[in-house]
C-alpha positions as CSV (number, residue, x, y, z in Angstrom):
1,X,0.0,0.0,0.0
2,X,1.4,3.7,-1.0
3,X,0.0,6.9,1.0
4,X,-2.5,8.5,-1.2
5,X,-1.9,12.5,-1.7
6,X,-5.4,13.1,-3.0
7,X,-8.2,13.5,-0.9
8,X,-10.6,10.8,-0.8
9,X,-14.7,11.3,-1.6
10,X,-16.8,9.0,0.2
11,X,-18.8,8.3,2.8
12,X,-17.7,6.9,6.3
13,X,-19.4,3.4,7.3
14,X,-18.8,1.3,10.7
15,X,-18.4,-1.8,9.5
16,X,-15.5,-3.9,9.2
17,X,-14.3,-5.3,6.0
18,X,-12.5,-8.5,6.0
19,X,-11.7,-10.8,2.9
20,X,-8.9,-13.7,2.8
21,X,-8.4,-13.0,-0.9
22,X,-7.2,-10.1,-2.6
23,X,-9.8,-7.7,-2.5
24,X,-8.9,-5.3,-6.2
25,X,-9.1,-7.8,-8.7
26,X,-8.8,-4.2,-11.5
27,X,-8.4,-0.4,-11.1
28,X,-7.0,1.6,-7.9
29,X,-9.2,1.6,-4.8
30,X,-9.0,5.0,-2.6
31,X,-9.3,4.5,1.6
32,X,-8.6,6.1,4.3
33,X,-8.5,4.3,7.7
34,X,-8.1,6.1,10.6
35,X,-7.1,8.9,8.8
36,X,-4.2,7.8,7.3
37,X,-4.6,7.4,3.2
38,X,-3.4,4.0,1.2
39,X,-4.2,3.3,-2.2
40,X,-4.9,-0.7,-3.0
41,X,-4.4,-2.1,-6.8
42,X,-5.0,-5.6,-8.1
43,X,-4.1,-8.3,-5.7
44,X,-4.3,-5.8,-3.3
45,X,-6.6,-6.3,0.5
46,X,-7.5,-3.8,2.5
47,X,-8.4,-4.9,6.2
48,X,-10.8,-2.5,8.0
49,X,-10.5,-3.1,11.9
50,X,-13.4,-3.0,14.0
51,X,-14.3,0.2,15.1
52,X,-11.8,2.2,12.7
53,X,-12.9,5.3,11.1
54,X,-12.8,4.6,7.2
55,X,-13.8,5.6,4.0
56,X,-13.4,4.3,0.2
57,X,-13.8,6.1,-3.0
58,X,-12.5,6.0,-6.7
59,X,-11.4,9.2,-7.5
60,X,-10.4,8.2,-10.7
61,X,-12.2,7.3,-14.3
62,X,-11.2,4.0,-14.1
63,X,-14.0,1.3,-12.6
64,X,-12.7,-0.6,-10.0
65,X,-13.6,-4.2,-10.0
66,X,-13.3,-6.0,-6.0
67,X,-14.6,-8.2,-3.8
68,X,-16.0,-6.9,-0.4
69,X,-16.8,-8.8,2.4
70,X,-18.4,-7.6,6.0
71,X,-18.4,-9.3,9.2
72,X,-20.9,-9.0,10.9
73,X,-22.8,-8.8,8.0
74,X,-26.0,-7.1,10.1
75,X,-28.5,-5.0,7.6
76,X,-25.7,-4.4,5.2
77,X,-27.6,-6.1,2.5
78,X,-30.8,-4.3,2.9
79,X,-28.6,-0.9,3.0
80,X,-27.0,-1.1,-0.6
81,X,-30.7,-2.2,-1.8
82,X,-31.7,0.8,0.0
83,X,-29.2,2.8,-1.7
84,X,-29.3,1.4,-5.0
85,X,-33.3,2.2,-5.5
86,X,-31.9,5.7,-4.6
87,X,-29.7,6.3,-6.9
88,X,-31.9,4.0,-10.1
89,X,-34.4,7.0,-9.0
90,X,-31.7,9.6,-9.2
91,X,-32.4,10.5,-5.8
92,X,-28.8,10.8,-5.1
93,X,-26.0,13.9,-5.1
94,X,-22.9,12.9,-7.7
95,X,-21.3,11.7,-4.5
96,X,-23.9,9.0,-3.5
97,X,-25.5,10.8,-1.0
98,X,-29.7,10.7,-0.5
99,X,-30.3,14.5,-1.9
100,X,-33.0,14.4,0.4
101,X,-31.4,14.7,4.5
102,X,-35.0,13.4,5.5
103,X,-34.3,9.8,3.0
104,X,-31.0,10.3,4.6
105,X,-32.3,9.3,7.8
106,X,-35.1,7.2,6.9
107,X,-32.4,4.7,5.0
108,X,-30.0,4.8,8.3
């Protein structure tokens, strides 16, 4: 992992993310863990502590392709789903954010 000197957009989640294989299978992944910045390629992992501040983000054009896995999994699942209708009904900012604070809420 290399220090990234470009400021990562993304949100900041509580969950811990855990995988045994490498995580970027293509493109550059962004985080920030604890405030400290690291930049993960292909065949790259990135392990998320519990309890660590963190964030991820592609501030590139590039897609990244990876594998994400969270322990304990909890509503995760029904989050992104929440999320995902969100942004199919363009309900989001350009950062991923409800543009709505009120459907902010209402999808925590």
């Amino acid at each position: 992992m290399t220090a990234n000197p470009e400021p990562v957009n993304a949100m900041t989640t509580p969950l811990v993310t855990v995988t045994p294989e490498p995580a970027i299978l293509a493109g550059e992944a962004h985080f920030t863990l604890d405030g400290e910045e690291h930049v993960a390629g292909p065949g790259q992992t990135i392990v998320v502590p519990a309890g660590v501040p963190h964030s991820e983000g592609n501030p590139g054009p590039a897609e990244i392709d990876g594998i994400v896995e969270l322990r304990p999994a909890l509503h995760t699942k029904e989050l992104h789903e929440a999320f995902a209708g969100l942004v199919a009904d363009g309900k989001t900012t350009p950062r991923g954010a409800p543009r709505n604070p009120l459907q902010l809420g209402a999808t925590f």
